[in-house]
N, CA, C and O atoms as a Maestro MAE file, in Angstrom:
{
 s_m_m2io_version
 :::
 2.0.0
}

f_m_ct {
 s_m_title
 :::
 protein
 m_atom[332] {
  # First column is atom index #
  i_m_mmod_type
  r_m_x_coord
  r_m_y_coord
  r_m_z_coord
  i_m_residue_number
  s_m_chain_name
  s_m_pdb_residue_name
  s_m_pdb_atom_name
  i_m_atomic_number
  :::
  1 25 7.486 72.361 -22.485 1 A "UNK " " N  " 7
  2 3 6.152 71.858 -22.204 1 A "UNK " " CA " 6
  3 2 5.795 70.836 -23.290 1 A "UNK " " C  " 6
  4 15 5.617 71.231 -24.442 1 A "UNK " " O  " 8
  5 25 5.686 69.565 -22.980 2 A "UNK " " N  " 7
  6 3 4.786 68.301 -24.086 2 A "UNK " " CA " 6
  7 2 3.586 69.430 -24.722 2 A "UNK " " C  " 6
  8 15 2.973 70.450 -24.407 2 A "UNK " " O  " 8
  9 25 3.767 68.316 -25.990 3 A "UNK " " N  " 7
  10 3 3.134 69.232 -27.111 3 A "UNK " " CA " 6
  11 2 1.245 68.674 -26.608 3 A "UNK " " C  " 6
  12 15 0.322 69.197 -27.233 3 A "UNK " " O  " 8
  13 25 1.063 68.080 -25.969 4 A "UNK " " N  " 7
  14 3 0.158 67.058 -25.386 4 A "UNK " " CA " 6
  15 2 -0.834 68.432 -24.357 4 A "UNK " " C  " 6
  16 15 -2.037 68.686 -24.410 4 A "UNK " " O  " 8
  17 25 0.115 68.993 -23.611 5 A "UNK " " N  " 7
  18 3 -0.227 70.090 -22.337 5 A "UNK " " CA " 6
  19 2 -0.321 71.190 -23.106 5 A "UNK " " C  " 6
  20 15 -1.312 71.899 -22.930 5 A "UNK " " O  " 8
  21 25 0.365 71.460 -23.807 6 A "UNK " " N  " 7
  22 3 0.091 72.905 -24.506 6 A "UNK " " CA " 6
  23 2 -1.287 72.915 -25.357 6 A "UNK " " C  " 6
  24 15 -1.924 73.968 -25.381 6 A "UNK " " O  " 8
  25 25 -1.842 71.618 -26.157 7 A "UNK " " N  " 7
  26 3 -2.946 71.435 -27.131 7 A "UNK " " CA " 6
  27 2 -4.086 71.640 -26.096 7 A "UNK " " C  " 6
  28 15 -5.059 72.341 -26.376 7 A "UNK " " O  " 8
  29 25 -3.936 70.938 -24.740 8 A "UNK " " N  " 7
  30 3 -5.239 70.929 -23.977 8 A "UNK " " CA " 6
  31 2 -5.137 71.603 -23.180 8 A "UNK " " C  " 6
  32 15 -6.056 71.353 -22.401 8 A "UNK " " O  " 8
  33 25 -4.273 72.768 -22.643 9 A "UNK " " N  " 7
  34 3 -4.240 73.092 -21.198 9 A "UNK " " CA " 6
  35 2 -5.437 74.108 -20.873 9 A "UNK " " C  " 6
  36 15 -5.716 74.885 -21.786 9 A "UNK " " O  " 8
  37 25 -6.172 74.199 -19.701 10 A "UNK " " N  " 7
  38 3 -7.301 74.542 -19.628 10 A "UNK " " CA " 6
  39 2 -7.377 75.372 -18.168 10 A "UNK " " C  " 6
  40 15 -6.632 75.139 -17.216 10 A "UNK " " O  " 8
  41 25 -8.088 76.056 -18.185 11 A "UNK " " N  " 7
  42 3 -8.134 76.884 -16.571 11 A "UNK " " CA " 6
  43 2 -9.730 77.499 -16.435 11 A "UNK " " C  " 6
  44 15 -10.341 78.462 -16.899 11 A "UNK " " O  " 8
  45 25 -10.005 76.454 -15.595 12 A "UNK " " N  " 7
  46 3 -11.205 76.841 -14.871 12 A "UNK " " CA " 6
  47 2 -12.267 76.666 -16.212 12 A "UNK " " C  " 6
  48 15 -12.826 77.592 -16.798 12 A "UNK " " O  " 8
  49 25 -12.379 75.177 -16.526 13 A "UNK " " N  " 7
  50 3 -12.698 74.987 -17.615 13 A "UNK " " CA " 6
  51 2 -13.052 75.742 -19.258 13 A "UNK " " C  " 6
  52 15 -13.950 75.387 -20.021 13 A "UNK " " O  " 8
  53 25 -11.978 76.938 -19.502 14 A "UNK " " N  " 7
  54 3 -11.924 77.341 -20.140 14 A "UNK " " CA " 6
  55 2 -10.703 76.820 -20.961 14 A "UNK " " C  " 6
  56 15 -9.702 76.390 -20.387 14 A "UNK " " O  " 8
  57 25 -10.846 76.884 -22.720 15 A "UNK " " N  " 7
  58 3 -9.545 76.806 -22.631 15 A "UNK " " CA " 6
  59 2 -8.855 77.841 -22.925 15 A "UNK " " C  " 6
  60 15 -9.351 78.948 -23.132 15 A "UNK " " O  " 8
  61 25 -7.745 77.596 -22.967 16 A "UNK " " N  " 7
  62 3 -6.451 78.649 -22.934 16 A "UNK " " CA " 6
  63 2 -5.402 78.680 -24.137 16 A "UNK " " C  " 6
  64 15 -4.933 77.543 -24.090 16 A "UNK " " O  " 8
  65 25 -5.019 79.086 -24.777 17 A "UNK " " N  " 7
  66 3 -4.611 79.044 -25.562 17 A "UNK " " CA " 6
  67 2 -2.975 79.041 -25.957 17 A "UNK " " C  " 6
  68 15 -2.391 80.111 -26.127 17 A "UNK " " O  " 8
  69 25 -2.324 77.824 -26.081 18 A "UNK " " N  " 7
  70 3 -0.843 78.072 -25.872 18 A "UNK " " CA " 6
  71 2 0.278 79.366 -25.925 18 A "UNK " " C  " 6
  72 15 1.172 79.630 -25.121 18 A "UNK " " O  " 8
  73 25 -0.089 80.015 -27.090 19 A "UNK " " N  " 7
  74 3 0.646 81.607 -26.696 19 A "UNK " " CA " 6
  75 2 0.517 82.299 -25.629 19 A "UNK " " C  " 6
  76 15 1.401 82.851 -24.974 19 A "UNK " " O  " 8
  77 25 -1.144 82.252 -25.369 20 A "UNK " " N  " 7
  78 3 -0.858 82.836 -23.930 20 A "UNK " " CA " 6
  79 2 -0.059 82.125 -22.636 20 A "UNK " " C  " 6
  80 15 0.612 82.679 -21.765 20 A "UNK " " O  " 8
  81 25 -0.304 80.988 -22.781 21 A "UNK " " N  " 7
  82 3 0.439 80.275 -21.589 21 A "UNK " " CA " 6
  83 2 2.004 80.036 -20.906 21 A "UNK " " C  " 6
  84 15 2.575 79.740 -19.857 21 A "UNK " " O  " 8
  85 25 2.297 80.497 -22.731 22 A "UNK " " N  " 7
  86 3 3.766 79.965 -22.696 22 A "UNK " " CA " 6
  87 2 4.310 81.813 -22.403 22 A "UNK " " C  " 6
  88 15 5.356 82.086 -21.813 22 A "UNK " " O  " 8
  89 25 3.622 82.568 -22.798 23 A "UNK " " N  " 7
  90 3 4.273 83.807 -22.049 23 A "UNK " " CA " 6
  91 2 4.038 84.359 -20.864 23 A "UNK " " C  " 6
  92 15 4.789 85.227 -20.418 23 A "UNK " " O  " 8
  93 25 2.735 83.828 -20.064 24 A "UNK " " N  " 7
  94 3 2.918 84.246 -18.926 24 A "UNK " " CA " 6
  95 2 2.441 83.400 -17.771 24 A "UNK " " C  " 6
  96 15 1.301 82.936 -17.725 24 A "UNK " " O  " 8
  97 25 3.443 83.201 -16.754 25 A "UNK " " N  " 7
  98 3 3.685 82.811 -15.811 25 A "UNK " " CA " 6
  99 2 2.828 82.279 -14.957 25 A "UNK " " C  " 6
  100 15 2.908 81.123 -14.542 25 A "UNK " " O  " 8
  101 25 1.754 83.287 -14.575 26 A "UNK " " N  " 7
  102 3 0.990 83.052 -13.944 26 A "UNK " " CA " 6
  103 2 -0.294 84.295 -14.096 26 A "UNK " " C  " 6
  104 15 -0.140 85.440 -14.523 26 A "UNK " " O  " 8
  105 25 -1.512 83.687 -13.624 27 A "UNK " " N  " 7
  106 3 -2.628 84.512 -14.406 27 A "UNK " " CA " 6
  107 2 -3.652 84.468 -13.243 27 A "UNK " " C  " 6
  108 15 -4.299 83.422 -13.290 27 A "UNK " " O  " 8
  109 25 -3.991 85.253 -12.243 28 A "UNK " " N  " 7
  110 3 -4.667 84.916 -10.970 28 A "UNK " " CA " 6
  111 2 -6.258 84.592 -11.897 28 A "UNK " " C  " 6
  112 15 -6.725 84.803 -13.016 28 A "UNK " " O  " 8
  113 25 -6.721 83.856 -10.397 29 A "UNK " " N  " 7
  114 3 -7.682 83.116 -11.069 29 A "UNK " " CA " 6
  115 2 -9.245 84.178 -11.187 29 A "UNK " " C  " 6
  116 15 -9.935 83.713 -12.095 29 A "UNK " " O  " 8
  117 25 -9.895 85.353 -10.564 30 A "UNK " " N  " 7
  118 3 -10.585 86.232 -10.744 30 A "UNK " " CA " 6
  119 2 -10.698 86.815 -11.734 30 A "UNK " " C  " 6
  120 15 -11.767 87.350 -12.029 30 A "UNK " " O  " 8
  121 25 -9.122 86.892 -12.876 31 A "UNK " " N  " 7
  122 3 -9.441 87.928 -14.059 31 A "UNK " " CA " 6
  123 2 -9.902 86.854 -15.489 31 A "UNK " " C  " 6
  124 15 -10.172 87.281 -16.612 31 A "UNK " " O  " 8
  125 25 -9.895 85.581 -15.120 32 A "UNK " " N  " 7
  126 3 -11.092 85.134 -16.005 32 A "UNK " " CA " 6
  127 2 -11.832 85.157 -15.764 32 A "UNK " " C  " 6
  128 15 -12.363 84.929 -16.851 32 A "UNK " " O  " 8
  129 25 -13.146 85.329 -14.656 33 A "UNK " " N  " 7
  130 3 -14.525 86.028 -14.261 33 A "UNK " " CA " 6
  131 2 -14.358 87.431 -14.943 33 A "UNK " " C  " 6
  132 15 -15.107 87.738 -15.871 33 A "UNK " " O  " 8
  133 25 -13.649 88.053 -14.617 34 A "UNK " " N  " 7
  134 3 -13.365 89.629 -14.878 34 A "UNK " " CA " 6
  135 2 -13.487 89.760 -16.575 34 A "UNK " " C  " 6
  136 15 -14.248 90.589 -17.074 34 A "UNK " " O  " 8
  137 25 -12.807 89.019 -17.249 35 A "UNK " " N  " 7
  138 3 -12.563 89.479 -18.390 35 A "UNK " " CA " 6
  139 2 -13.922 88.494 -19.377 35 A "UNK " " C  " 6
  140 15 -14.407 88.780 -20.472 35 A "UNK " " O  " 8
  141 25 -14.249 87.200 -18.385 36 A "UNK " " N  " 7
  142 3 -15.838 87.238 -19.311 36 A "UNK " " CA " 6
  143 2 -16.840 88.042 -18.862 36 A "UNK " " C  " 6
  144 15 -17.865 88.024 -19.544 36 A "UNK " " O  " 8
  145 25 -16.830 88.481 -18.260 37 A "UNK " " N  " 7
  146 3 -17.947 89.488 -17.730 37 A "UNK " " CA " 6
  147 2 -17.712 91.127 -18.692 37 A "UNK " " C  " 6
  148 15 -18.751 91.712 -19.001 37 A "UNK " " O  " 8
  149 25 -16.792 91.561 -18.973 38 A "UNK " " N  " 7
  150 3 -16.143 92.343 -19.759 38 A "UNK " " CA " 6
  151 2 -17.037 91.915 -21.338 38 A "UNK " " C  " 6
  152 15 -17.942 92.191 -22.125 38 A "UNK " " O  " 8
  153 25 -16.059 91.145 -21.025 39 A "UNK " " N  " 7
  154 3 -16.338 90.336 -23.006 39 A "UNK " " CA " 6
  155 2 -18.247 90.639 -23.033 39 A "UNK " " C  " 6
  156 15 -18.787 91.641 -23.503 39 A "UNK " " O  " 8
  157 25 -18.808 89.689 -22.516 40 A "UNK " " N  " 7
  158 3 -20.303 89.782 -21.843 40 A "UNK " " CA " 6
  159 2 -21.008 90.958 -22.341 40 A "UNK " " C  " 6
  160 15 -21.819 90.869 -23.262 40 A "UNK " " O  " 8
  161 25 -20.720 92.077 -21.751 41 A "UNK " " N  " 7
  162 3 -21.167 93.203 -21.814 41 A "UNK " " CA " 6
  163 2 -20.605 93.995 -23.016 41 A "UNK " " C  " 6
  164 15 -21.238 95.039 -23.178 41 A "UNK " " O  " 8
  165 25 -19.644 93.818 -23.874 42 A "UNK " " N  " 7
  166 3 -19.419 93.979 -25.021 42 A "UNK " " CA " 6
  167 2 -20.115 93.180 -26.255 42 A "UNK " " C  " 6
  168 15 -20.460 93.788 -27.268 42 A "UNK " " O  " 8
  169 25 -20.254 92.123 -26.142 43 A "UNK " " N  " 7
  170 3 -21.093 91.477 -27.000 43 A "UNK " " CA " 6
  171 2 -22.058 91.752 -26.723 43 A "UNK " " C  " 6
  172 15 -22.609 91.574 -27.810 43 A "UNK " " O  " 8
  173 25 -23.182 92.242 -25.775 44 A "UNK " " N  " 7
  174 3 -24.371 92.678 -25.909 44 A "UNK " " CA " 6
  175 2 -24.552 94.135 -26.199 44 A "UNK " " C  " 6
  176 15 -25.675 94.566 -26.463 44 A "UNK " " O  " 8
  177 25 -23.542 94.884 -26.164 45 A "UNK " " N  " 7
  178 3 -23.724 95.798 -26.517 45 A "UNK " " CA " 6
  179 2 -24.385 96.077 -28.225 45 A "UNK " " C  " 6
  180 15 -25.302 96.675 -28.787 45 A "UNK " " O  " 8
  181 25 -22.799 94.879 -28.645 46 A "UNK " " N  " 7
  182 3 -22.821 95.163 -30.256 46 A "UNK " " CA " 6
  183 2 -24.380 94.340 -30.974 46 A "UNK " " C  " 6
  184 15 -25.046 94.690 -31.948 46 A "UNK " " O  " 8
  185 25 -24.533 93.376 -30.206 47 A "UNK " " N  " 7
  186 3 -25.907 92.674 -30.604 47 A "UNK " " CA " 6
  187 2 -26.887 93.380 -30.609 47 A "UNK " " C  " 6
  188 15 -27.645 93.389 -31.579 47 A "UNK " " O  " 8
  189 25 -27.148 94.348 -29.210 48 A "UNK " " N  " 7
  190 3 -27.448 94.999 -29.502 48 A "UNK " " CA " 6
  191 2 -28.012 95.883 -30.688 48 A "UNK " " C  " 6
  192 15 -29.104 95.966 -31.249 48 A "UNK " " O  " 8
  193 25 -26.963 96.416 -30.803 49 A "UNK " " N  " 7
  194 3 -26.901 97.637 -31.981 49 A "UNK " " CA " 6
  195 2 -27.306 97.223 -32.981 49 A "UNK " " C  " 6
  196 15 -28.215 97.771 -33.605 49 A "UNK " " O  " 8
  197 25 -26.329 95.469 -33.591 50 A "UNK " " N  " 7
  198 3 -27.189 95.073 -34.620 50 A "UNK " " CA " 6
  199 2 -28.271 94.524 -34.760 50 A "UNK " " C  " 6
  200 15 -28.616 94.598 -35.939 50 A "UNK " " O  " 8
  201 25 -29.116 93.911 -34.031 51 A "UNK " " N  " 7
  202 3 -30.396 93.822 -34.079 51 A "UNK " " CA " 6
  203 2 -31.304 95.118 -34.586 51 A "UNK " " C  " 6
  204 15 -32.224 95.184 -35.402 51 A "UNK " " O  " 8
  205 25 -30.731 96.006 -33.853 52 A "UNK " " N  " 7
  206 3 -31.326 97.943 -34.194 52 A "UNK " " CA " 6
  207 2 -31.441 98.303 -35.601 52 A "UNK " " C  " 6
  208 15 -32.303 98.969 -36.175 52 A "UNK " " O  " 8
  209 25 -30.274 97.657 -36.086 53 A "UNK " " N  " 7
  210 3 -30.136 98.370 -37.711 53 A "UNK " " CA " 6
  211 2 -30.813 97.373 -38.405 53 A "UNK " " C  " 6
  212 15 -31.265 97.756 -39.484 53 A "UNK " " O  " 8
  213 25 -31.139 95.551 -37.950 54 A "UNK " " N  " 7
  214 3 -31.596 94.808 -38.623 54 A "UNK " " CA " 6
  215 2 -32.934 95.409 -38.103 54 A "UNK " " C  " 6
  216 15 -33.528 95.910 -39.057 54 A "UNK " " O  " 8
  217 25 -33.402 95.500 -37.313 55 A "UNK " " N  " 7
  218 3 -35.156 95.673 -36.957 55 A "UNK " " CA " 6
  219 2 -35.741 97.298 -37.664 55 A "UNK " " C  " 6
  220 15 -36.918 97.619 -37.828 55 A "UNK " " O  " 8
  221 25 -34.677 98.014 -37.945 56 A "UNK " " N  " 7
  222 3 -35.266 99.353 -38.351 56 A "UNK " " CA " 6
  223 2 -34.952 99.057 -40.146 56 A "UNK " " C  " 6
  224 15 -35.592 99.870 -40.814 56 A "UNK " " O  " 8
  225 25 -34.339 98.341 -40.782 57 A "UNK " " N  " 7
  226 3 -34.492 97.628 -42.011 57 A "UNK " " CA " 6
  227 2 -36.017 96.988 -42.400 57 A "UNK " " C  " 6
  228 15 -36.536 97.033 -43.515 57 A "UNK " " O  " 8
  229 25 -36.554 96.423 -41.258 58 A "UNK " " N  " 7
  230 3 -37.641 95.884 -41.476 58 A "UNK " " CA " 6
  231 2 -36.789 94.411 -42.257 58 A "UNK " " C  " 6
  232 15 -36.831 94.220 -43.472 58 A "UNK " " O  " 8
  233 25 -36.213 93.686 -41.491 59 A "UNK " " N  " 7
  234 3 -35.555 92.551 -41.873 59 A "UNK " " CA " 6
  235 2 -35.790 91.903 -40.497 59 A "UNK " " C  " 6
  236 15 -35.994 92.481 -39.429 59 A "UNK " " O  " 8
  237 25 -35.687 89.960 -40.862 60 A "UNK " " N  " 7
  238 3 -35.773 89.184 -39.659 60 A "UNK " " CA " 6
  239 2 -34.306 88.512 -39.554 60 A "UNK " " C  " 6
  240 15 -33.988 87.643 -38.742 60 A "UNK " " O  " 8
  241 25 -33.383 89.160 -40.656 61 A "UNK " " N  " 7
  242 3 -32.137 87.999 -40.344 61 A "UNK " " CA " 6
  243 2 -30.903 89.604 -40.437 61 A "UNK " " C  " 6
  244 15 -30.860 90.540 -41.234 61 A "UNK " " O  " 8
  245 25 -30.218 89.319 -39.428 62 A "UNK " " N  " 7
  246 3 -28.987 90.037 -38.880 62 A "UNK " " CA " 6
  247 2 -27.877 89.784 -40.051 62 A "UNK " " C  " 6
  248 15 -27.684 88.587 -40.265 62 A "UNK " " O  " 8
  249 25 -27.371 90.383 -40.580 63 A "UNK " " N  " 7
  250 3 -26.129 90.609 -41.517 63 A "UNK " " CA " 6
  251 2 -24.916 90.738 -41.293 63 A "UNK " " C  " 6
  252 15 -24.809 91.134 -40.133 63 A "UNK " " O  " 8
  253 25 -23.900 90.621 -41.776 64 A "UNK " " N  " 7
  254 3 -22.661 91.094 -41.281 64 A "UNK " " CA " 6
  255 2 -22.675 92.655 -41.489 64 A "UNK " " C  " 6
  256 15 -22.221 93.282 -40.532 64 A "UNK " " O  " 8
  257 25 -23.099 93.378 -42.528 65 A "UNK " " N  " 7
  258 3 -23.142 94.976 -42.469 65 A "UNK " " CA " 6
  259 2 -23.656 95.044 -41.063 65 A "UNK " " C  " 6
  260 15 -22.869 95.056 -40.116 65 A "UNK " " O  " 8
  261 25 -24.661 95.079 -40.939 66 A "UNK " " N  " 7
  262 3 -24.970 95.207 -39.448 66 A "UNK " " CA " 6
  263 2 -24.559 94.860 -38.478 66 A "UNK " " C  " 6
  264 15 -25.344 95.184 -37.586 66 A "UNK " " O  " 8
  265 25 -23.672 94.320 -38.082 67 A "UNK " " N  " 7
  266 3 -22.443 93.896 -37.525 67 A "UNK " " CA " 6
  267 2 -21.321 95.288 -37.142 67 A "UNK " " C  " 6
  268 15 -21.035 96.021 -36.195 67 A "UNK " " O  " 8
  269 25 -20.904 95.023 -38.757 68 A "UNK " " N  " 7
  270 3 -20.123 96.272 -39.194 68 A "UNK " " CA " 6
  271 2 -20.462 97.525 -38.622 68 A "UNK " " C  " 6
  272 15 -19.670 98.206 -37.972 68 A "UNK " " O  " 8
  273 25 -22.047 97.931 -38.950 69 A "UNK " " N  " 7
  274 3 -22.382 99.245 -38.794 69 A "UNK " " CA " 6
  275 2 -22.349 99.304 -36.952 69 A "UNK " " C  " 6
  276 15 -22.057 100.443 -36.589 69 A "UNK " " O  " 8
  277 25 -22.556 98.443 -35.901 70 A "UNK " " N  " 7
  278 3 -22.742 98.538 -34.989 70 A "UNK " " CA " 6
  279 2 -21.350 98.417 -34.294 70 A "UNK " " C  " 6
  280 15 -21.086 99.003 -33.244 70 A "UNK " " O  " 8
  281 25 -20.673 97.786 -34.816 71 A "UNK " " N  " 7
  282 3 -19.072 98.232 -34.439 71 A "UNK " " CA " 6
  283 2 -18.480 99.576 -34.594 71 A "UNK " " C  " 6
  284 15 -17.880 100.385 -33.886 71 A "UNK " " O  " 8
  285 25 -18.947 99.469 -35.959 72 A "UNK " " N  " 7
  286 3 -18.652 101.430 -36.160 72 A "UNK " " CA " 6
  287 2 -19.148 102.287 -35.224 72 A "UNK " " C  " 6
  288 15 -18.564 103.281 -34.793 72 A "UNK " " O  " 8
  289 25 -20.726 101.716 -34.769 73 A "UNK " " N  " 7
  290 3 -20.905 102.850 -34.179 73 A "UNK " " CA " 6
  291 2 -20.302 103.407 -32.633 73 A "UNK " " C  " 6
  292 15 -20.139 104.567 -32.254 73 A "UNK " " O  " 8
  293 25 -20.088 102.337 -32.038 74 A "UNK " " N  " 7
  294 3 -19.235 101.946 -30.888 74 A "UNK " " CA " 6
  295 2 -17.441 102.040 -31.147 74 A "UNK " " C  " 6
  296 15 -16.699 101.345 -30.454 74 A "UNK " " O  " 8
  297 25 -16.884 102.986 -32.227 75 A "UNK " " N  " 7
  298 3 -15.824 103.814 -32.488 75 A "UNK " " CA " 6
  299 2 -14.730 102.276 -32.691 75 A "UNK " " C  " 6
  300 15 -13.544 102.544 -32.499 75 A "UNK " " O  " 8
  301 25 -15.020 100.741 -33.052 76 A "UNK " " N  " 7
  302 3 -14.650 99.608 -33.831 76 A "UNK " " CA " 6
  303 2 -14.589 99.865 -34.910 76 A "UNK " " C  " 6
  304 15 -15.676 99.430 -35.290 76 A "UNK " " O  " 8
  305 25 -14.025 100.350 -35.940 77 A "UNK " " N  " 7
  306 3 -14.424 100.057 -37.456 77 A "UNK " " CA " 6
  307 2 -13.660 98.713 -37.722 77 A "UNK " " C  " 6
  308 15 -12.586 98.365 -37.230 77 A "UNK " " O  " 8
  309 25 -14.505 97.992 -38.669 78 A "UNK " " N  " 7
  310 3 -13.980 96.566 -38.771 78 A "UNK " " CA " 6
  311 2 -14.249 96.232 -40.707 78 A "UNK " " C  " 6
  312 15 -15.287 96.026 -41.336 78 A "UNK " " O  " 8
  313 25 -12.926 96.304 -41.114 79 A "UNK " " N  " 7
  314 3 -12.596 96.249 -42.704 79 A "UNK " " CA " 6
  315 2 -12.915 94.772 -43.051 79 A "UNK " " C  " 6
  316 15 -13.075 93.811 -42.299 79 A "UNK " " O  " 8
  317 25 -12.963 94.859 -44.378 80 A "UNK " " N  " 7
  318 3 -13.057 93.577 -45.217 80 A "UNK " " CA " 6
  319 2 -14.696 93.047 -45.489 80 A "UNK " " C  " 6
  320 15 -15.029 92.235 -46.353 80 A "UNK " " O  " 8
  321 25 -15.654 93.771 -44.461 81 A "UNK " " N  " 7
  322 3 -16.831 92.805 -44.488 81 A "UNK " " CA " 6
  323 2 -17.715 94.141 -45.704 81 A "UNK " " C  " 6
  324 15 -18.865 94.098 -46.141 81 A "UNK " " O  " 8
  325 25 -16.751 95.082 -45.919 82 A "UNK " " N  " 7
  326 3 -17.978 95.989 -46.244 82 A "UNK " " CA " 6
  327 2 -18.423 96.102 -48.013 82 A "UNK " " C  " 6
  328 15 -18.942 95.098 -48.501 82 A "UNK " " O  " 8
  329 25 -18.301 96.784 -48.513 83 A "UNK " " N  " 7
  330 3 -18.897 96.894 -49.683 83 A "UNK " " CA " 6
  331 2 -17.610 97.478 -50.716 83 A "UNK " " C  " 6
  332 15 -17.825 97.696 -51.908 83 A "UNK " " O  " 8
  :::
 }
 m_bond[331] {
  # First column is bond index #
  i_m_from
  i_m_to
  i_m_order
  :::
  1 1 2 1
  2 2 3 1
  3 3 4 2
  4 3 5 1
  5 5 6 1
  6 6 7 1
  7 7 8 2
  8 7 9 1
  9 9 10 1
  10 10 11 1
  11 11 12 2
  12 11 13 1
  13 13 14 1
  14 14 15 1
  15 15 16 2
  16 15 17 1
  17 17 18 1
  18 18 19 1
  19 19 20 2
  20 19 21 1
  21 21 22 1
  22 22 23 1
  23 23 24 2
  24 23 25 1
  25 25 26 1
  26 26 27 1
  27 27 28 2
  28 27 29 1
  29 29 30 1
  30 30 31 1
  31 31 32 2
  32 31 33 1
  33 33 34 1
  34 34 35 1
  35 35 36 2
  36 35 37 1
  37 37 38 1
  38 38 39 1
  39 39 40 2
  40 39 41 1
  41 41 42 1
  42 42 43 1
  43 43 44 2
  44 43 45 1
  45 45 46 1
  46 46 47 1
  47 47 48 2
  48 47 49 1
  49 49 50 1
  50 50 51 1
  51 51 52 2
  52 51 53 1
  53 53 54 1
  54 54 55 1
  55 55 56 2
  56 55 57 1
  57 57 58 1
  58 58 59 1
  59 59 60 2
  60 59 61 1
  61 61 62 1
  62 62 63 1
  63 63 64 2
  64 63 65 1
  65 65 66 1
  66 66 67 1
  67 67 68 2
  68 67 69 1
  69 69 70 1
  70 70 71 1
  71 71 72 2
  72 71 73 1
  73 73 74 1
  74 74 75 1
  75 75 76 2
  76 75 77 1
  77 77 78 1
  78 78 79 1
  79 79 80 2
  80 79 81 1
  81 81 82 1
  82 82 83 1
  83 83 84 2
  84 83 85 1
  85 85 86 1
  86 86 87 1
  87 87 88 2
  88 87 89 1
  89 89 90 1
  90 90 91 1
  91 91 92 2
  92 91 93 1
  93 93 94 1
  94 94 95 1
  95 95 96 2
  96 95 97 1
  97 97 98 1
  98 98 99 1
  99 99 100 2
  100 99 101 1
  101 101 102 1
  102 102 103 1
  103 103 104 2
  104 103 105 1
  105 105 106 1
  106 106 107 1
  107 107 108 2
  108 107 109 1
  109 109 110 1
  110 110 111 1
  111 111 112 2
  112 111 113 1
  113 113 114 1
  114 114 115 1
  115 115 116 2
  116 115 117 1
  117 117 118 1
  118 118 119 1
  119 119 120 2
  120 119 121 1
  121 121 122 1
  122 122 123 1
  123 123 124 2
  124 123 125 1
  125 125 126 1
  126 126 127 1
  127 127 128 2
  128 127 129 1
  129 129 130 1
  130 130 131 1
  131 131 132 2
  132 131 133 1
  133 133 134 1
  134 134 135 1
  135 135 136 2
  136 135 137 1
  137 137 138 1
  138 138 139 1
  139 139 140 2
  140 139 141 1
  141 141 142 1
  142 142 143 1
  143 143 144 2
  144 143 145 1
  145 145 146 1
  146 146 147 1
  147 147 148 2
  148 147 149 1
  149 149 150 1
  150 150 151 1
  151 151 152 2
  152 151 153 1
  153 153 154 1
  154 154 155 1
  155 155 156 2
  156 155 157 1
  157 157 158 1
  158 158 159 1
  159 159 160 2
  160 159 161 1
  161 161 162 1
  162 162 163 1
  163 163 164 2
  164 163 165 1
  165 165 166 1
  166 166 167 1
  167 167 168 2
  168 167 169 1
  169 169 170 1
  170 170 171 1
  171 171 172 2
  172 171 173 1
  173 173 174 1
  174 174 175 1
  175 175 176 2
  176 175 177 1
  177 177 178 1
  178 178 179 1
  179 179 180 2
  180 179 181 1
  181 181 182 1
  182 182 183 1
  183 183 184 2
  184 183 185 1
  185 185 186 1
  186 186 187 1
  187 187 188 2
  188 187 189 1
  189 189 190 1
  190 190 191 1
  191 191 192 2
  192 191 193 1
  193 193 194 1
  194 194 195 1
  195 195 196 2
  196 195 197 1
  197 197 198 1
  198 198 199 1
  199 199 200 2
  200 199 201 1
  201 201 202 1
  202 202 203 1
  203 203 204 2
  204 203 205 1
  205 205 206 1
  206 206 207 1
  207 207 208 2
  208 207 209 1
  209 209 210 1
  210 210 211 1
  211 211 212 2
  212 211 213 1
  213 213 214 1
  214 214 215 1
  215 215 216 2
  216 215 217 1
  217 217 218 1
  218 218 219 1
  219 219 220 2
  220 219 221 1
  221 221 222 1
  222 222 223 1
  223 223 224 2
  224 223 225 1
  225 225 226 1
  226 226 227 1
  227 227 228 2
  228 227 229 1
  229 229 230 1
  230 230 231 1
  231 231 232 2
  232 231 233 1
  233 233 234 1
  234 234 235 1
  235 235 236 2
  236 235 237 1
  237 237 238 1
  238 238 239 1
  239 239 240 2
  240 239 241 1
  241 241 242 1
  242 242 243 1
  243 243 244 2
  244 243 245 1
  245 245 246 1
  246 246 247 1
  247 247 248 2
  248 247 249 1
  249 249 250 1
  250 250 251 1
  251 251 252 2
  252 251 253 1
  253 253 254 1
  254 254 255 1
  255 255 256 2
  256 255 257 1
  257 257 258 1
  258 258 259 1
  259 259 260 2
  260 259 261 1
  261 261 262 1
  262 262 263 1
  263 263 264 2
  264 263 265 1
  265 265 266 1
  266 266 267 1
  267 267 268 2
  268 267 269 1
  269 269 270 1
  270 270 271 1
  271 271 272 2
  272 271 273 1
  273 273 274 1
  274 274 275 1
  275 275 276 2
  276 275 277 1
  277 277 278 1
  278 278 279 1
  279 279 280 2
  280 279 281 1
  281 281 282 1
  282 282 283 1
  283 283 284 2
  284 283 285 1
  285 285 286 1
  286 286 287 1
  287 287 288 2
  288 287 289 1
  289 289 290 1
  290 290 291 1
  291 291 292 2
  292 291 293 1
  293 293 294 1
  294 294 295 1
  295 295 296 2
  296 295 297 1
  297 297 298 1
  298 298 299 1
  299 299 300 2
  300 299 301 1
  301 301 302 1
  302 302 303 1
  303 303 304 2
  304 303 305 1
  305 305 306 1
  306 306 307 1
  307 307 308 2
  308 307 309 1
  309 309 310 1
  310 310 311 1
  311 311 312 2
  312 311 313 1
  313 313 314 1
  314 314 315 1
  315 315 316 2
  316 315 317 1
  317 317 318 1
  318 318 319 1
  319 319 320 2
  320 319 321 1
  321 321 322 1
  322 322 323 1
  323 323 324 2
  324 323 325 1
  325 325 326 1
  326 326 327 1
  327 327 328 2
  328 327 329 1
  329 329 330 1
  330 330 331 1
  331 331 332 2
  :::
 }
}
């Protein structure tokens, strides 16, 4: 594949990312609806949560702990950001 197609290749105006492309074949076109709609509802979950720990702080700006703590709480633990 030109190094040209692999930098831009795109599906359903998303882009795509050459590792994935170059390993698989073919990718029906529904499970990118499927998997942002997924994603979607995971990120609001965690926003969610952190807004919760920022608003019960009595704070107006969201943190990465709070981040952290709302991943944790959703059974994510996510290293490096913490203390």
């Amino acid at each position: 594949m030109p190094k040209k197609d692999r930098e831009r290749r795109k599906k359903n105006d998303v882009w795509v990312p050459p590792v994935i492309t170059g390993r698989v074949k073919r990718i029906s076109g529904p499970i990118y609806e499927e998997t942002r709609g997924m994603l979607k509802i995971f990120l609001e979950n965690v926003i969610r949560d952190a807004v919760t720990y920022t608003e019960h702080a009595r704070r107006k700006t969201v943190t990465a702990m709070d981040v952290v703590y709302a991943l944790k709480r959703q059974g994510r633990t996510l290293y490096g950001f913490g203390r």
